[in-house]
py3Dmol code that shows the C-alpha trace and the ligand (Angstrom):
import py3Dmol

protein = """\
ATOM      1  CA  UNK A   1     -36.296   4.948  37.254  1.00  0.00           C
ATOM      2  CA  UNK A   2     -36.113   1.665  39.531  1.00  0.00           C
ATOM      3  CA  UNK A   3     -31.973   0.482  39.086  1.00  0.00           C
ATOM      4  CA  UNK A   4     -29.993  -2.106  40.456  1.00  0.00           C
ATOM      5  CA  UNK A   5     -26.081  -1.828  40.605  1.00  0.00           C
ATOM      6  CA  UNK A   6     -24.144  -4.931  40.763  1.00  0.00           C
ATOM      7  CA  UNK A   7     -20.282  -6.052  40.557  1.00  0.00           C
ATOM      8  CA  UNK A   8     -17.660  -6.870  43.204  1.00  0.00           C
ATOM      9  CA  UNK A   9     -16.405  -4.234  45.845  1.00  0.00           C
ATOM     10  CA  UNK A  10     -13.896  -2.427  44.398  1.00  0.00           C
ATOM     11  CA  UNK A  11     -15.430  -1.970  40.620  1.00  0.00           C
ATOM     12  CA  UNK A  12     -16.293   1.525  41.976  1.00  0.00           C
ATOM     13  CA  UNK A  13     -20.355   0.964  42.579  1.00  0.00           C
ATOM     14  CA  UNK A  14     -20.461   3.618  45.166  1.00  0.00           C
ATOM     15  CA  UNK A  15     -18.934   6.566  43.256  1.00  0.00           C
ATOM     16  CA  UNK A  16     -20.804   5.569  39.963  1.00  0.00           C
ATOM     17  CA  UNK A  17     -24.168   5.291  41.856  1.00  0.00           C
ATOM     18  CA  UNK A  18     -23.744   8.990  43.466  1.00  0.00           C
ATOM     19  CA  UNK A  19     -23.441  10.419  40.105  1.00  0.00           C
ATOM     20  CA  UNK A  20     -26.454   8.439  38.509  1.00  0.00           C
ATOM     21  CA  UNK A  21     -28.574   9.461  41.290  1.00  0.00           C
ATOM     22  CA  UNK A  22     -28.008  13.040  41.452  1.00  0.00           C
ATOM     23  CA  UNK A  23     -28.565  13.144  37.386  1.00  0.00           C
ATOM     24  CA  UNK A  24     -31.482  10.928  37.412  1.00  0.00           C
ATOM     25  CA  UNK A  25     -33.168  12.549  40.911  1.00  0.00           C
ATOM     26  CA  UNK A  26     -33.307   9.224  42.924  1.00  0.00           C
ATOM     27  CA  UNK A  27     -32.287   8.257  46.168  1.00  0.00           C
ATOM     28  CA  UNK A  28     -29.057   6.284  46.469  1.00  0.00           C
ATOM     29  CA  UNK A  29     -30.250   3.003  48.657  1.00  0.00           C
ATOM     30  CA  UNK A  30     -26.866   1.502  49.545  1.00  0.00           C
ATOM     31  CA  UNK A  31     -27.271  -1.889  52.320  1.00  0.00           C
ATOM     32  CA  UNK A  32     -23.693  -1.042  53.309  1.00  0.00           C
ATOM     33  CA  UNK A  33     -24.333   2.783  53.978  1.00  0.00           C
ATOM     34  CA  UNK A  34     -27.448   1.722  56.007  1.00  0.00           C
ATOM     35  CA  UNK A  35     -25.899  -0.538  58.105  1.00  0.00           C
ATOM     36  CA  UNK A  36     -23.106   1.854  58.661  1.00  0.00           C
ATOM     37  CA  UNK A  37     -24.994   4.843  59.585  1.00  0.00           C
ATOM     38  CA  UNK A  38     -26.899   2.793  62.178  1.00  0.00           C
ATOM     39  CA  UNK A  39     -23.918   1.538  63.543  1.00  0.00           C
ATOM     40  CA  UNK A  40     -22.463   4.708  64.053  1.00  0.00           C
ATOM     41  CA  UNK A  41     -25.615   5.697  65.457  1.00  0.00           C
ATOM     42  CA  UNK A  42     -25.809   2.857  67.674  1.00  0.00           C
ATOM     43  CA  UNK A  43     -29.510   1.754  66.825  1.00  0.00           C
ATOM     44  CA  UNK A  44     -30.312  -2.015  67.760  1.00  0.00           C
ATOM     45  CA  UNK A  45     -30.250  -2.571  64.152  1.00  0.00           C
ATOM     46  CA  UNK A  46     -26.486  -1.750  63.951  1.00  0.00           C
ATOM     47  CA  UNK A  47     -25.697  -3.670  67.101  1.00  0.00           C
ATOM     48  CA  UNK A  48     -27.132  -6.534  65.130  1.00  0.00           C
ATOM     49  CA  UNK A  49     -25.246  -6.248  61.828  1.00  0.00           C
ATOM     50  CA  UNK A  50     -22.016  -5.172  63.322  1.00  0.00           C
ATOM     51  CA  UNK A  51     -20.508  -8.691  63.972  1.00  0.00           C
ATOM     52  CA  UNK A  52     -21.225  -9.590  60.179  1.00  0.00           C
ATOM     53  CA  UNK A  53     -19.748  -6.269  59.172  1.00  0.00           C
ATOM     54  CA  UNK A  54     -16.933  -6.400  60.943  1.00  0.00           C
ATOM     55  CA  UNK A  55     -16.307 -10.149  59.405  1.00  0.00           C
ATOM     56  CA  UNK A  56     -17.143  -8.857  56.323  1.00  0.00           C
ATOM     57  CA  UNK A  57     -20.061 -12.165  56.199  1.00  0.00           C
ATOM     58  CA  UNK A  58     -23.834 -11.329  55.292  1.00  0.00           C
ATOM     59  CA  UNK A  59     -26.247  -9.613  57.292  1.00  0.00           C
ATOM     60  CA  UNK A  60     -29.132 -12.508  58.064  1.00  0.00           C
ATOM     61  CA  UNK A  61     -31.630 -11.971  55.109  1.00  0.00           C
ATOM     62  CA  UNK A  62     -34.571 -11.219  57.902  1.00  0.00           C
ATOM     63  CA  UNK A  63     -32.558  -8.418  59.303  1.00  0.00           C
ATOM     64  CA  UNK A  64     -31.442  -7.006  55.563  1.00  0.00           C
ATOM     65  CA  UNK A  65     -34.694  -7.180  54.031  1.00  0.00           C
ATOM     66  CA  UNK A  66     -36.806  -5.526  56.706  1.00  0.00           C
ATOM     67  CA  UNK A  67     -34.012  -2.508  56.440  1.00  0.00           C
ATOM     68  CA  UNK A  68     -34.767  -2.399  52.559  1.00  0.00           C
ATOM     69  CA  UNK A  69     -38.337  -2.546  53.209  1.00  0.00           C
ATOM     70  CA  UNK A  70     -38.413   0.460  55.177  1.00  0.00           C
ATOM     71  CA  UNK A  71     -36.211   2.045  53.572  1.00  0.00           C
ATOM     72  CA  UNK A  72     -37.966   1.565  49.960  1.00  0.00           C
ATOM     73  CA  UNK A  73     -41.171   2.536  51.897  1.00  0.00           C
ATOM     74  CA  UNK A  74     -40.182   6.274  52.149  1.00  0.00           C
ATOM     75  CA  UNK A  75     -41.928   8.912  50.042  1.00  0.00           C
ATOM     76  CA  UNK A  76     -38.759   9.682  48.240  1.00  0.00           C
ATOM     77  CA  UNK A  77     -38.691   5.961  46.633  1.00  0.00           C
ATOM     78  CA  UNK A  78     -42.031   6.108  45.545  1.00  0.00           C
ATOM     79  CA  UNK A  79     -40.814   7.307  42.159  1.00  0.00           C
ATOM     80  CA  UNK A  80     -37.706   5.282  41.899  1.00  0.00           C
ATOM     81  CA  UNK A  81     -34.767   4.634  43.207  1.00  0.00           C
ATOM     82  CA  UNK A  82     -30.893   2.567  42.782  1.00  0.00           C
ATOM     83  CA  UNK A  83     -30.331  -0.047  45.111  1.00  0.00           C
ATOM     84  CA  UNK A  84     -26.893  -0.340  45.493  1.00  0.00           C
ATOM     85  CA  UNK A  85     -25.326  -3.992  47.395  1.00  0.00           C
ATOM     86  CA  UNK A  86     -28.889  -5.309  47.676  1.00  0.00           C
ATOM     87  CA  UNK A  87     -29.469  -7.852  46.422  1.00  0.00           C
ATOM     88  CA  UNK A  88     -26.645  -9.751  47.078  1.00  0.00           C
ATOM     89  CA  UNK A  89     -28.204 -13.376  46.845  1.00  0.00           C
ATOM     90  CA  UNK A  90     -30.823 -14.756  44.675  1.00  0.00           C
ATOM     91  CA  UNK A  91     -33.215 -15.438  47.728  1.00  0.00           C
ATOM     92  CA  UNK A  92     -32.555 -11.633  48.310  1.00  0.00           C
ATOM     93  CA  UNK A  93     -33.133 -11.057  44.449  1.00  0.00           C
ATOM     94  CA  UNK A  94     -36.498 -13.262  44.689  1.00  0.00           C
ATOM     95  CA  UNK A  95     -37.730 -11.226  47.508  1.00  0.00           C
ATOM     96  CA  UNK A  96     -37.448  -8.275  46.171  1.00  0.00           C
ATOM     97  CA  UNK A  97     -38.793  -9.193  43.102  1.00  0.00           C
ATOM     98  CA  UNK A  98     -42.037 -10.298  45.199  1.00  0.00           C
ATOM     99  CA  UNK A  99     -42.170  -7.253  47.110  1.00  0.00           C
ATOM    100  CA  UNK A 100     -41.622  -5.172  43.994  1.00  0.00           C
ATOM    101  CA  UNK A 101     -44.479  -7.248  41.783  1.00  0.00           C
ATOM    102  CA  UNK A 102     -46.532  -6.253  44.899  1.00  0.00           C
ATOM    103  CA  UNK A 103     -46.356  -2.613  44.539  1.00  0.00           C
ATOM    104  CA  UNK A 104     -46.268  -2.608  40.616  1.00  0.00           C
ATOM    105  CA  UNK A 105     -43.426  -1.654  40.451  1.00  0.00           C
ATOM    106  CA  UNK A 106     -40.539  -3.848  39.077  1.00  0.00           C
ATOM    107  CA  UNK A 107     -36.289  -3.222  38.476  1.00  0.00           C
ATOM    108  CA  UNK A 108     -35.980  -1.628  35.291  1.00  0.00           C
ATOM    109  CA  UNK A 109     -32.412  -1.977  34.469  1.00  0.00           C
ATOM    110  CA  UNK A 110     -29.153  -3.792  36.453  1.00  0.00           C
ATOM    111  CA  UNK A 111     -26.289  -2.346  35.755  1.00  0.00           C
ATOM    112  CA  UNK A 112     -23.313  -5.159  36.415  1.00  0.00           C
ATOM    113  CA  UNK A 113     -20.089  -2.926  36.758  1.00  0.00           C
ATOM    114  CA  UNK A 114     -16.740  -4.771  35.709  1.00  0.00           C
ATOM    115  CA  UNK A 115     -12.980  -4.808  36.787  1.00  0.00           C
ATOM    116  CA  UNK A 116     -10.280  -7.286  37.022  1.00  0.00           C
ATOM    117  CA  UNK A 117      -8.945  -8.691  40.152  1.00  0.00           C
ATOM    118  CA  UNK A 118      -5.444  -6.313  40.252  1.00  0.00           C
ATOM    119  CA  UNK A 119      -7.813  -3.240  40.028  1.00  0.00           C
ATOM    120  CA  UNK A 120     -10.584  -4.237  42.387  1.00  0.00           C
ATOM    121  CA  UNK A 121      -7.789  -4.755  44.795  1.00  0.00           C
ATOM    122  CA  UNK A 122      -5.792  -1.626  44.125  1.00  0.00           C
ATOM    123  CA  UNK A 123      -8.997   0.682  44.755  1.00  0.00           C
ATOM    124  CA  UNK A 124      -9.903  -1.650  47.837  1.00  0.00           C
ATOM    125  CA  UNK A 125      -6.384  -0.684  49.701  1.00  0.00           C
ATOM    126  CA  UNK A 126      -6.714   2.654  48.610  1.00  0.00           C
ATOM    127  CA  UNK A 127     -10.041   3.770  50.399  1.00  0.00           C
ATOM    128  CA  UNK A 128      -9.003   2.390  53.817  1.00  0.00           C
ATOM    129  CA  UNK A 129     -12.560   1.410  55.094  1.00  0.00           C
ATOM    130  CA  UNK A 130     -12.769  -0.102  58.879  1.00  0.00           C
ATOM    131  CA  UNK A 131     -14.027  -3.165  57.610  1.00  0.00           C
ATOM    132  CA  UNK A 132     -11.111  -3.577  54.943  1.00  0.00           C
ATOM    133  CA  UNK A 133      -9.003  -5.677  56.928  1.00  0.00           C
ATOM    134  CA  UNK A 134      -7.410  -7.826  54.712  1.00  0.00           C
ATOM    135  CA  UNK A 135      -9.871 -10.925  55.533  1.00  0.00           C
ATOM    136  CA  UNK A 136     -13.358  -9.368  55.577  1.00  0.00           C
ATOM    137  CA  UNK A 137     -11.668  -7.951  51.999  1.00  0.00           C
ATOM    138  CA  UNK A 138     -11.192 -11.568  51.379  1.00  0.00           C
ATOM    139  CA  UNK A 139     -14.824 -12.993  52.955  1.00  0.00           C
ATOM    140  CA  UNK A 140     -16.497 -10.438  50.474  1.00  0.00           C
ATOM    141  CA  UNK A 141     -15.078 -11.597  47.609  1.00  0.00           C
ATOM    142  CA  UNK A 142     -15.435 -14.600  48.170  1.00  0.00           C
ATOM    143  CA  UNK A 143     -19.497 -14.211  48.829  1.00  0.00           C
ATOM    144  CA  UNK A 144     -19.372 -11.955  46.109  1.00  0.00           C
ATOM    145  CA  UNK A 145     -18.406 -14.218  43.082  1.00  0.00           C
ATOM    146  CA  UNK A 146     -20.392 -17.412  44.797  1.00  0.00           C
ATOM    147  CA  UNK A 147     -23.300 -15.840  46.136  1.00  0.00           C
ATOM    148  CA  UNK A 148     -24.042 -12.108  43.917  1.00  0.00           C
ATOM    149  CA  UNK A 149     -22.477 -13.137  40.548  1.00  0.00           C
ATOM    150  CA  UNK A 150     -25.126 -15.633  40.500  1.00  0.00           C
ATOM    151  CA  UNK A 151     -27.448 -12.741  39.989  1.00  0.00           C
ATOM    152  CA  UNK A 152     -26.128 -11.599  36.839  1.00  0.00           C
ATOM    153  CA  UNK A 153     -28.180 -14.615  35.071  1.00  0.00           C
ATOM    154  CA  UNK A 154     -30.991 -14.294  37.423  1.00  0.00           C
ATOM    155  CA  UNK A 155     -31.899 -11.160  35.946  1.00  0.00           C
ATOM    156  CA  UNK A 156     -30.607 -11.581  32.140  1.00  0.00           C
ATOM    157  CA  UNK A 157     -31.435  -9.619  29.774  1.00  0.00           C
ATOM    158  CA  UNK A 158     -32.172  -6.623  32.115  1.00  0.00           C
ATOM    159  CA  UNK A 159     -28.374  -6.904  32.662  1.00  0.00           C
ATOM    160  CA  UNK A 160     -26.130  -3.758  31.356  1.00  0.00           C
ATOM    161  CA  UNK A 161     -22.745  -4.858  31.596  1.00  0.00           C
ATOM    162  CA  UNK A 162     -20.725  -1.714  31.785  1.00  0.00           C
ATOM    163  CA  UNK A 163     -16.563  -1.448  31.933  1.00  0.00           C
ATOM    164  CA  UNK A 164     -15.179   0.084  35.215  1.00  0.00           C
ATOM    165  CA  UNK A 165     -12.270   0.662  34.351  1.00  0.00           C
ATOM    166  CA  UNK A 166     -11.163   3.911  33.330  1.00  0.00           C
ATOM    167  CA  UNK A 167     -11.958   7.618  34.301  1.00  0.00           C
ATOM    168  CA  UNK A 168     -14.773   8.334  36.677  1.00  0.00           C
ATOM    169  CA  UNK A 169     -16.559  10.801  34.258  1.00  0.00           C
ATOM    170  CA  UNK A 170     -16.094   8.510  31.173  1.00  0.00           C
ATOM    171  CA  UNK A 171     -17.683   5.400  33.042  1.00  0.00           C
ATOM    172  CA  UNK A 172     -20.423   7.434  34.304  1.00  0.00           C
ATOM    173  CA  UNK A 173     -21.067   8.409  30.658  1.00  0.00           C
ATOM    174  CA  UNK A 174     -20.803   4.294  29.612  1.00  0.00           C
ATOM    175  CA  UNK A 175     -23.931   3.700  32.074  1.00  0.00           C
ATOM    176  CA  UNK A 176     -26.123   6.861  31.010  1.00  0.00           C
ATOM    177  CA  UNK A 177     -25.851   5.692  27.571  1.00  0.00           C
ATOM    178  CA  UNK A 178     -26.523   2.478  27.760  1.00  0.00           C
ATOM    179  CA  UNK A 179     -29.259   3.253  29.860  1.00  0.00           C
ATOM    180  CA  UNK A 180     -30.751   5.983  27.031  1.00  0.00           C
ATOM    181  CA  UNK A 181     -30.376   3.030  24.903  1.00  0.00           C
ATOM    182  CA  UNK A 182     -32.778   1.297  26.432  1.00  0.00           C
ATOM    183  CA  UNK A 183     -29.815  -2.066  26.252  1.00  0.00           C
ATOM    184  CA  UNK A 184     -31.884  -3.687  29.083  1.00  0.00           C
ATOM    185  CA  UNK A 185     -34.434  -5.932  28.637  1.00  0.00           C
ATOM    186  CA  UNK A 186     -37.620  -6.545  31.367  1.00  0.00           C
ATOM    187  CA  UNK A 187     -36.163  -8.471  34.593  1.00  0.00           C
ATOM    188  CA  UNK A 188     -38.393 -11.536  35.575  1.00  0.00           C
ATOM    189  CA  UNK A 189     -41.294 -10.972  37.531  1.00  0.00           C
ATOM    190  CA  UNK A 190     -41.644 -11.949  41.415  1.00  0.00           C
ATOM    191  CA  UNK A 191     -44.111 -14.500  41.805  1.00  0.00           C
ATOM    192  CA  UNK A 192     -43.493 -16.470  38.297  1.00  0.00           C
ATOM    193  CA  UNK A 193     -40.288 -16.690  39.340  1.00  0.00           C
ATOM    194  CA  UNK A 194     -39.679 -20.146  39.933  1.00  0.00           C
ATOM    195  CA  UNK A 195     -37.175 -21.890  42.439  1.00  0.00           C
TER     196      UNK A 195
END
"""
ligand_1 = """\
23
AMP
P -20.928 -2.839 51.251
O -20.821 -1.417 51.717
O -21.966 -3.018 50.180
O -19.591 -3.431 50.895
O -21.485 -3.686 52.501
C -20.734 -3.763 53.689
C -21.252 -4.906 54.548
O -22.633 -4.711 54.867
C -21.200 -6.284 53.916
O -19.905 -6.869 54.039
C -22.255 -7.028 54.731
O -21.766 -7.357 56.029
C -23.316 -5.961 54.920
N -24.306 -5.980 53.814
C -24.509 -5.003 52.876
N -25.482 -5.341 52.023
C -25.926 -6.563 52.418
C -26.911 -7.474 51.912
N -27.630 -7.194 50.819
N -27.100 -8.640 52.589
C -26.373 -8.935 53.683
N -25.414 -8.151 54.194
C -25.175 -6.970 53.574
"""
view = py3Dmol.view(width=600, height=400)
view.addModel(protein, "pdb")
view.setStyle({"model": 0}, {"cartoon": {"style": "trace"}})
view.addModel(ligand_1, "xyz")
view.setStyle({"model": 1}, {"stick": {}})
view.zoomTo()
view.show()
């Protein structure tokens, strides 16, 4: 299954992605996680993204997308995957669209995870991440609601909006049955996608 996870940092994408992954035997493509490991590792890749990182601002789209790429390139994506904090923009969203019309093989469900502000915040202080300073917190927010929200009616009806609030195990449950469902509709398609 090809999924997208949406929804503001905080609404507990991260955790709720591990567990769909491991039941539905795909690979967990996180943008963040990416950019961390090669940071860590000190590729040239991470020396680029650091600054943004570390300002809690967006990666340039050249630099993000040509990660993804690679990344959805691997044998173990062939069969599906989540993508989890890509895409994070609707220019981001068209590309991958494009890229995914290209192969045949298009999102088949978005899952938009929900929480309000006080608990998005409360989780946020609580995991202590090096780029949680209290201003990149802010910056991502920010981006989030005027740059990734925006997503949420790019790809309509193949949104599942799920409650995050609540027990980990119980949430988890929300997504698997609404994806059993079948509550999503087909995203658009890349290249009839117009501006
Ligand atoms: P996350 O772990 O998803 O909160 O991402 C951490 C940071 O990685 C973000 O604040 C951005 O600097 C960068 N990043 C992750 N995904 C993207 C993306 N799709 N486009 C641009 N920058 C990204």
């Amino acid at each position: 299954m090809r999924l997208l996870i949406i929804g503001p940092q905080g609404a507990g994408k991260g955790t709720q992605a591990d567990l769909l992954c491991s039941e539905l035997g795909i690979p967990h493509v996180s943008t963040g996680d990416l950019f961390r490991a090669n940071i860590g590792a000190g590729t040239e890749l991470g020396q680029r993204a650091k600054q943004y990182l570390d300002a809690g601002e967006l990666v340039p789209d050249a630099v993000t997308q040509d990660m993804v790429a690679d990344r959805l390139a691997q044998p173990d994506a062939a069969d599906g995957f989540l993508l989890d904090g890509f895409p994070r923009t609707i220019a981001q969203a068209k590309w991958l669209s494009a890229v995914l019309a290209d192969r045949g093989t298009p999102i088949q469900a978005v899952v938009l995870l929900t929480a309000p502000a006080e608990v998005l915040t409360q989780r946020m202080l609580a995991r202590g991440r090096a780029d949680d300073t209290p201003e990149a917190i802010r910056t991502r927010l920010e981006i989030y609601y005027s740059e990734t929200q925006p997503l949420v009616d790019y790809y309509g009806p193949a949104v599942i909006t799920i409650d995050g609030v609540g027990e980990i195990d119980e949430i988890h449950r929300r997504i698997m049955d609404a994806l059993r469902a079948g509550d999503a509709a087909a995203p658009p398609a890349g290249p009839s996608v117009s501006a």
